[in-house]
C-alpha positions as CSV (number, residue, x, y, z in Angstrom):
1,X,-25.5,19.7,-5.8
2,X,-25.2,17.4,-9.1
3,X,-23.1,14.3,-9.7
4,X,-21.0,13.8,-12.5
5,X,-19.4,11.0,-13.7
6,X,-15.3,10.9,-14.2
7,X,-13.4,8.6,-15.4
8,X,-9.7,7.8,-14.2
9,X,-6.9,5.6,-14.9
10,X,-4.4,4.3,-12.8
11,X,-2.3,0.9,-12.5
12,X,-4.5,-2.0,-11.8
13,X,-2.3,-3.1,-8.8
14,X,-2.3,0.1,-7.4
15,X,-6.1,0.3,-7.3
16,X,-6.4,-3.3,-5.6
17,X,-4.5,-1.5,-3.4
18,X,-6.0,1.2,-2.6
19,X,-9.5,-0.7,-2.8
20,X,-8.6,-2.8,0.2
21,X,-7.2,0.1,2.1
22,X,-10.8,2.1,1.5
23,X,-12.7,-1.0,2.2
24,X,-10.8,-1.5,5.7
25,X,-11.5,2.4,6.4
26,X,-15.1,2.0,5.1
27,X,-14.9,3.9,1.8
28,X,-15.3,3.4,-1.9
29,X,-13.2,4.8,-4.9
30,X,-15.9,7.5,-5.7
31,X,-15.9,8.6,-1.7
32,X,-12.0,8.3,-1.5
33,X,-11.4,10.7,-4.5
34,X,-14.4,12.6,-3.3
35,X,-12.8,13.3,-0.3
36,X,-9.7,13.8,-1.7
37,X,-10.9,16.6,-4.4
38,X,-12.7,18.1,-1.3
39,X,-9.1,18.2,0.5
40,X,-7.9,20.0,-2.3
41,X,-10.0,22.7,-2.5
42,X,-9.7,23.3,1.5
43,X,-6.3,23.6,1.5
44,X,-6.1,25.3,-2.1
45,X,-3.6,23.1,-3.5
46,X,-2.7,19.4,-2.8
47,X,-3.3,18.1,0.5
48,X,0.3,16.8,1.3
49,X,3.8,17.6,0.2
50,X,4.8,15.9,-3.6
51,X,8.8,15.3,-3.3
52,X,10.7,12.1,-4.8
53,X,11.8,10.2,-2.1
54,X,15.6,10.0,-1.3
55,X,16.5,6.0,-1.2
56,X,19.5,4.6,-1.3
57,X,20.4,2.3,-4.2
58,X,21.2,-0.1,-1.4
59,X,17.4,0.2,0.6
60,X,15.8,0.1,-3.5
61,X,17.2,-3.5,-3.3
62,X,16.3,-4.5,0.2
63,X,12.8,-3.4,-0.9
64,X,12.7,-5.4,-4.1
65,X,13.9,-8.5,-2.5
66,X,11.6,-8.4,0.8
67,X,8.6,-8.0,-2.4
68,X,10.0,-10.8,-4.0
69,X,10.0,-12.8,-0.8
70,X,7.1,-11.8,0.1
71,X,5.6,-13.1,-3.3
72,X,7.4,-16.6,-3.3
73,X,5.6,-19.4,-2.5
74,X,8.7,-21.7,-1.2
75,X,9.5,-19.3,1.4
76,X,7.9,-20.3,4.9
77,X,6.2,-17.6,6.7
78,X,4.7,-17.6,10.0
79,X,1.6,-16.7,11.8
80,X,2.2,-16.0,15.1
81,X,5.5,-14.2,16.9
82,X,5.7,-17.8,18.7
83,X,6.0,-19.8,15.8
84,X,9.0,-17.8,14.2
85,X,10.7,-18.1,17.8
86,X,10.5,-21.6,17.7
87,X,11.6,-21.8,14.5
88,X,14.5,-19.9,15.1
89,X,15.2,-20.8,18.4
90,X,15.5,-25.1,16.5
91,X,18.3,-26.5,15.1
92,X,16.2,-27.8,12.1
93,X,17.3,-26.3,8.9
C-alpha cells in the first residue's frame, strides 16, 4: 500500500485543539485522519451522526461567557477542590 500526501485546511485553533487531544491519546494528524478515513469506509458513510445542535440562546451565552472567563487573566482560578472551598467558605472578598 502507497502513501500519498493531502493537504487539508481547517481553523488554526481547532487544530491546536485537536493536536493536544491526539497527542494525549498518542496519535498524530496523519494517524488521526487516517483512522478517521478508515472509519468511513467501515461503516460506509460517516462514522457518527452530523445534526446542528439544538442550544438555547440562553446556554449560547452561558458558553460564551464561561470562554471568556476562562480566557481572562484577572479572574482567580483555583487548583485544588480545597482551595475553592476555602475560598468560598472566607468572608474575604
Amino acid at each position: 500500500m502507497s502513501a500519498v500526501q493531502t493537504q487539508i485546511r481547517i481553523d488554526s485553533e481547532v487544530k491546536k485543539q485537536v493536536t493536544e487531544l491526539f497527542d494525549s491519546l498518542g496519535l498524530d494528524m496523519s494517524g488521526a485522519v487516517n483512522l478517521f478515513l478508515r472509519q468511513c469506509l467501515y461503516h460506509d458513510g460517516l462514522p457518527f451522526e452530523v445534526k446542528r445542535p439544538r442550544l438555547s440562546k440562553e446556554t449560547l451565552e452561558t458558553i460564551a461567557e464561561a470562554k471568556r472567563i476562562a480566557k481572562d487573566p484577572n479572574v482567580k482560578g483555583y487548583n485544588t477542590f480545597e482551595s475553592l472551598k476555602a475560598a468560598l467558605e472566607s468572608d474575604d472578598e
